[in-house]
N, C-alpha and C positions, 0 to 999 in steps of 0.2 A: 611732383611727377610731371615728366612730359610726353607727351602722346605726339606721334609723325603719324597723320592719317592719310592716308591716300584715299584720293576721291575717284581713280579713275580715270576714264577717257568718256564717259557718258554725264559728264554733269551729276548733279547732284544725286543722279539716281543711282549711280556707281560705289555708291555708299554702300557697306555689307549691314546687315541685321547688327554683328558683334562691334561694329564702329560704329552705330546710330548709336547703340549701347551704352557704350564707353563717353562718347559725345555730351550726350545727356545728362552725365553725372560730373563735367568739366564747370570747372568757376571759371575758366574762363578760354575761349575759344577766336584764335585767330586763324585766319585765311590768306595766303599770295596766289596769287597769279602774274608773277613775273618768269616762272619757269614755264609757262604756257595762256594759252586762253582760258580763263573763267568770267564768264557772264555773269554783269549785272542779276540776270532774271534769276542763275541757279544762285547764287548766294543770297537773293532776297528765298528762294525757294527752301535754301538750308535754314535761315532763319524760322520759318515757317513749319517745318519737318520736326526742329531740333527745338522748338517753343523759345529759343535761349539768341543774345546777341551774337551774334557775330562779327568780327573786328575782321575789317579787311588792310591789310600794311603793305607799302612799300617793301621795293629790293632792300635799300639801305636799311629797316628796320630788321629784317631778319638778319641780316649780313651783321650789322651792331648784335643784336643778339641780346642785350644786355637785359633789357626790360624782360622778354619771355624769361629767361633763365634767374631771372627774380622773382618773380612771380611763381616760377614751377617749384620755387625752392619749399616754400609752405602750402602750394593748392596744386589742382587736377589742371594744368594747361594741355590745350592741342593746338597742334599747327595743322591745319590741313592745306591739302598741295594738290594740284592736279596730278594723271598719274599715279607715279609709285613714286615713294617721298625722299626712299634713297638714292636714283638716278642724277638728283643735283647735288653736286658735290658742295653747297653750302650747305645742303642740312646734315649731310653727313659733317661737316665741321662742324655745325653746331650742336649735334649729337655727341660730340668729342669733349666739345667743351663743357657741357655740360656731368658728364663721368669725371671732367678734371673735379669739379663742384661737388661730387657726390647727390649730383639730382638721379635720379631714378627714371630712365626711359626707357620707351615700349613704340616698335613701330607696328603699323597696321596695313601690310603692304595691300596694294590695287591693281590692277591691271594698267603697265606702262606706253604709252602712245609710243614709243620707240619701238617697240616688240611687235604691236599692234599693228604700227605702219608696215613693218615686214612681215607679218600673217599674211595679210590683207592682199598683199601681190603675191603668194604662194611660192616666195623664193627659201630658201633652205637657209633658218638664222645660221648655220655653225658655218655657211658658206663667207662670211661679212668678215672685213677688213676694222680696219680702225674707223671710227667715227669722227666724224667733224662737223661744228657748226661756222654757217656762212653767215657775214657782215658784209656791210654795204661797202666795205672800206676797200683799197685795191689790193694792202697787203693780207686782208683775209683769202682774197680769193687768189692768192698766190698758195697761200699755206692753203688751201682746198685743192687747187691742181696738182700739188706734191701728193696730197696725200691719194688724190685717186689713181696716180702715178703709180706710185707705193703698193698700193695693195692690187693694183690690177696686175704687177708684176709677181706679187703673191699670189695671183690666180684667185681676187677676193671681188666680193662686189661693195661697197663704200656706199655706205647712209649720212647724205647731207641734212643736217637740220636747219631751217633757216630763221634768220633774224626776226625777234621777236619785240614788241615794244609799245610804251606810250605816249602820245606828245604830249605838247605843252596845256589843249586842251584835254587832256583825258583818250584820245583819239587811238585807237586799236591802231599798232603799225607793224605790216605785216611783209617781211620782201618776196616780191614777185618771183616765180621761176622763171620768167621772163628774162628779170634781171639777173639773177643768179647765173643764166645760161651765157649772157654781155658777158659778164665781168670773163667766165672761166675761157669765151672765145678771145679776148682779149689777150689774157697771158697766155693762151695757146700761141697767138702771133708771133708773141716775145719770147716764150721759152722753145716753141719750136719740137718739143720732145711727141707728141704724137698722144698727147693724154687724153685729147677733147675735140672734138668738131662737129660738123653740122649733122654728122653721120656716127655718133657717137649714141648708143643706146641708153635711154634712163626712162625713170618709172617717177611719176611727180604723184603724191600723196596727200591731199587736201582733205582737212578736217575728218580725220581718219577718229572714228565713233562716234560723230554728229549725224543726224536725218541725211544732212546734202554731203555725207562722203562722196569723197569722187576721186579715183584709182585709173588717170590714166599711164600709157608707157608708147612708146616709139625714137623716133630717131627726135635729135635735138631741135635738127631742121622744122621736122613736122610740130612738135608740143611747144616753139619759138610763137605759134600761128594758133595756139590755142589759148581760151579764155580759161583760168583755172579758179575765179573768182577769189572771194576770201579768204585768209588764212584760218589758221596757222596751214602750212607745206611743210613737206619732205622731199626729199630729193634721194631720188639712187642709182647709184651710176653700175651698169651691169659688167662683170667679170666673167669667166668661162661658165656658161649656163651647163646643168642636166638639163635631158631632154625632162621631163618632171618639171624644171622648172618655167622652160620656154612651155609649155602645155599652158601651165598655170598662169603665164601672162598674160596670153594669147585668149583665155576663158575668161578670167577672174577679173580682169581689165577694161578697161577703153582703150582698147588696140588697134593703135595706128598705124604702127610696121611692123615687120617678123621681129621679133630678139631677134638679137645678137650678139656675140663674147666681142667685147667691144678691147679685150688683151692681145684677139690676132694678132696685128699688126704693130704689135707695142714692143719697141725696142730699149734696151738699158742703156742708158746716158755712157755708161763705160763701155757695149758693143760699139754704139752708135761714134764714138771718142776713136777705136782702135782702128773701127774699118775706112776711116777716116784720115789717119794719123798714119798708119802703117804702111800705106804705099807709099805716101810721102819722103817716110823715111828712109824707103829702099829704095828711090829712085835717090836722093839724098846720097845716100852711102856710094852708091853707083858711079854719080858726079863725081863725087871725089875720090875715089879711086882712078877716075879718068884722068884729074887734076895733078894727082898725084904723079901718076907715070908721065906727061906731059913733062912733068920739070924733074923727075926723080935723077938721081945721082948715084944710086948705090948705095949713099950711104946709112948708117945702123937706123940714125934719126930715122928717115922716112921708110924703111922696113919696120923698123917699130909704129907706125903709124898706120901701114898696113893691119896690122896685129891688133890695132887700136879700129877700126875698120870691120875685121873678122867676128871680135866682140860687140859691135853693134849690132851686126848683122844676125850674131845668136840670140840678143834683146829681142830683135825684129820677130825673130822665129818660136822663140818662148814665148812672145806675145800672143801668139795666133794660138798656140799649142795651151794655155793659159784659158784662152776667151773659150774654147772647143769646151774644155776642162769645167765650165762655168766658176772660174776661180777668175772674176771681172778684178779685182781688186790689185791682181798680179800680172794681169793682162796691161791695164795700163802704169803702170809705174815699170814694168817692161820696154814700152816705149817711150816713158820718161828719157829709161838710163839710156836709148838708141839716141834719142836724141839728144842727150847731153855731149855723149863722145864725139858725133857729129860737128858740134859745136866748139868743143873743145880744140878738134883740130879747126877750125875754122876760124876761131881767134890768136892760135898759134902761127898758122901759115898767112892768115892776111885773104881768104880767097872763101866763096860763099856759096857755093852747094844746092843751096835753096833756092838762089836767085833764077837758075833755071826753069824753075814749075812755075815763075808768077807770069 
């Protein structure tokens, strides 16, 4: 048999009556904390509570798996996990493999620090986008600016979890929000889309169910200039607020600025492409219509190329009528096709169109 126990977000004391229970009557009992913080002090504390050892294991051991699911084949094993134990998606794999085995398991759900963290700032969970965790690395924090991107167009607010770890001597390593806020002003630089700045609203979550929680939120500028101490953090970056929820910042927080729907101003990569792209092309089209009559002749050829002209120009115009539409998708490949016939006569006649805008 194998037991998933979740311990919580209160340390050891986060244990239920019916899991101290179950605990108690285990041969044998292992413990990670690689999916979060757990202290030296509560795991000497569970030893102590539970009369019984406790094996504390590496990522890599639960990730192999092999040993627990040997052992649970003929005795009572528990994993216990900070949290809630099906949040990581390794132990649900190892939960999986273990059914391939015909072992027998039983989880003991907890109260999850992810859930927790968003009680805590009194934002509306059904309000949340996708989740993402941030790395120190710079393509994580690409794939973090998409996705606050992403769901602020959703009208969603996005929960960062951030990097979690050991070093080489045993040392707690935990990323700054500090850092977190570099990295995302960074590719704001480079991408340009409007996802992130100094003026961008978020809620930073530090050791959310320990004694020293601390719940503050304001502009990025402002919490850049704040000390958030030790980890573990969260990060949340705010979407179209109810008034409900800006209240609850404003109260339940360390409130440095008003909320704000930090989606105002947030433009879709395909508007921001059209309105862009579309005058272009009409002055484009324009030119060469000028070009055109300039050397025209009468004959069929460059009548037909008026014709080839007129259909760019209805591209141009479904464009616009398309983006209104919120149908982005056909708004620009609208102005693709403007721009291809564009082109087309342009490498047929020998003469450039374009050259006039630069």
């Amino acid at each position: 048999m194998l037991w998933f126990v979740g311990i919580g977000i209160n340390g050891y004391r986060g244990l239920s009556l019916h899991a101290l229970d179950i605990l108690k009557k285990c041969d044998l009992i292992y413990v990670e904390r690689f999916t979060s913080a757990l202290s030296d002090a509560d795991i000497g504390s569970l030893r102590l509570v539970l009369g019984l050892e406790v094996k504390h294991v590496e990522r890599w051991f639960v990730e192999d798996g092999r040993e627990i699911l040997e052992n649970a084949k003929s005795g009572q094993v528990a994993l216990i996990t900070y949290g809630d134990p099906m949040i990581a998606t390794t132990h649900g794999e190892l939960r999986s493999r273990a059914a391939r085995d015909s072992i027998k398991t039983s989880v003991l759900h907890s109260a999850s620090g992810i859930y927790s963290s968003i009680g805590e700032t009194g934002l509306h969970h059904y309000r949340f986008g996708r989740m993402v965790t941030m790395m120190s690395e710079r393509q994580s924090a690409i794939s973090v600016y998409n996705v606050i991107f992403d769901n602020l167009l959703s009208g969603c607010h996005t929960l960062i979890l951030t990097e979690y770890g050991s070093g080489e001597k045993g040392n707690t390593f935990f990323l700054d929000p500090e850092e977190v806020f570099k990295l995302l002003l960074e590719v704001e630089a480079d991408q340009k889309h409007g996802a992130f700045s100094d003026d961008t609203f978020a809620v930073v979550a530090s050791r959310v169910g320990l004694d020293s929680q601390q719940i503050t939120s304001g502009r990025v500028g402002s919490l850049a200039r704040s000390q958030f101490g030790e980890g573990p953090h969260s990060i949340i970056i705010t979407g179209p607020l109810h008034f409900t929820e800006s209240e609850a910042l404003a109260l339940l927080t360390t409130n440095l600025d008003k909320p704000s729907d930090n989606s105002q101003t947030l433009r879709r990569i395909s508007v921001q492409m059209v309105e862009r792209y579309a005058p272009k092309a009409a002055v484009a089209v324009q030119h060469m219509r000028e070009m055109l009559r300039n050397e025209t002749d009468g004959s069929a050829a460059n009548k037909g190329m008026f014709e080839v002209l007129d259909n760019a120009e209805n591209y141009i115009s479904d464009s616009r009528r398309f983006l209104n539409q919120g149908k982005y998708d056909l708004a620009v490949l609208s102005i693709g096709y403007a721009e291809g016939l564009v082109d087309a006569l342009r490498f047929q006649k020998g003469i450039n169109p374009w050259e006039a805008q630069s």
